[in-house]
C-alpha positions as CSV (number, residue, x, y, z in Angstrom):
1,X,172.7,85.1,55.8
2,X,169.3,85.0,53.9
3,X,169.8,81.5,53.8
4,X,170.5,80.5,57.1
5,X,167.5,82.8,58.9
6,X,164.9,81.0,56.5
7,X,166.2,77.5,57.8
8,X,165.5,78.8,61.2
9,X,161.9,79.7,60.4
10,X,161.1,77.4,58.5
11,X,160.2,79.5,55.7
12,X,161.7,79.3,51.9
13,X,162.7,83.2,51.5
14,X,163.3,84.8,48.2
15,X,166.0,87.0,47.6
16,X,166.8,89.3,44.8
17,X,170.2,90.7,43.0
18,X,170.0,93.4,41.3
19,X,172.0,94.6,38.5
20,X,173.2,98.6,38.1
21,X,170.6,98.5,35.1
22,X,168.0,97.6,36.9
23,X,167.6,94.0,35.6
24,X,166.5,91.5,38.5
25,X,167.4,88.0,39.6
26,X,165.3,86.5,42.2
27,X,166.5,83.4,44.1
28,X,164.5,81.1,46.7
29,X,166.7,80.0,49.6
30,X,166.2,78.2,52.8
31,X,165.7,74.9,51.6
32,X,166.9,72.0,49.7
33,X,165.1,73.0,46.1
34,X,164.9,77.0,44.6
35,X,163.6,78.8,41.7
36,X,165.7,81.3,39.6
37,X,163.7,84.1,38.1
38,X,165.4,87.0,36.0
39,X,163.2,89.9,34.8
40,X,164.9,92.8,33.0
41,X,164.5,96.3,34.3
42,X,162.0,98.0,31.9
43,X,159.7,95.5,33.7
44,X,158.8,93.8,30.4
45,X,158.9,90.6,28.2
46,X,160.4,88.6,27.8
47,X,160.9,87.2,31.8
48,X,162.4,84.3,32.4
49,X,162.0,81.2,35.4
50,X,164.5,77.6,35.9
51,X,162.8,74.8,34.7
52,X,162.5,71.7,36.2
53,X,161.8,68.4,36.4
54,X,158.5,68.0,36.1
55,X,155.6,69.2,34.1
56,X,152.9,69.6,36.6
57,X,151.8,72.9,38.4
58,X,151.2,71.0,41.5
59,X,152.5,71.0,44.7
60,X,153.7,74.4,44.2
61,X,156.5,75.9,46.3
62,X,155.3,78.3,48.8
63,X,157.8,81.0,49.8
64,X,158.0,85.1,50.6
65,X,159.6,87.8,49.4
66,X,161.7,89.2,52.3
67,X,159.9,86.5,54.4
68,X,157.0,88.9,54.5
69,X,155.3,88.5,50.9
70,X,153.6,85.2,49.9
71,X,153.6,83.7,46.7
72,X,153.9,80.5,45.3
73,X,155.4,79.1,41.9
74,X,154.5,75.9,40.2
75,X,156.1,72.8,40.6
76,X,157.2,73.1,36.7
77,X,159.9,75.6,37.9
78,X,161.5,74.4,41.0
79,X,165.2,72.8,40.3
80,X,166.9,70.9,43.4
81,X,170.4,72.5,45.1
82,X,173.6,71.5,43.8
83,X,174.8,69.3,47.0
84,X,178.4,70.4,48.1
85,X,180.7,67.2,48.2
């Protein structure tokens, strides 16, 4: 699981799901916060990112696309996991 090998390196990892249609929804896993990202599949606007807490930019979240790719998204749009009971 995606997940599960990003807890093990120590790495947030972003996954994507992708529709029939082309439209995209990116996900970062391996740790307790994420971002959601959706991006239809002509590959314009409007996209669209969670939105959390806060209103700064800073720390931002560093993770990697395939847990290869860097980049990094500002503390604006990181949300916390739900917490299973």
């Amino acid at each position: 699981m995606a997940r599960d090998e990003a807890r093990t390196l120590d790495t947030l990892n972003i996954i994507s799901l992708q529709a029939p249609n082309g439209n995209d929804l990116a996900l970062v896993v391996g740790g307790d916060e994420t971002v959601l990202a959706f991006q239809f599949g002509h590959h314009n606007p409007p996209y669209y990112v969670s939105r959390g807490d806060q209103s700064s930019t800073h720390p931002v979240m560093t993770c990697y696309v395939g847990l290869a790719h860097q980049t990094e998204f500002p503390r604006k749009y990181v949300i916390p996991f739900l917490k299973r009971a």
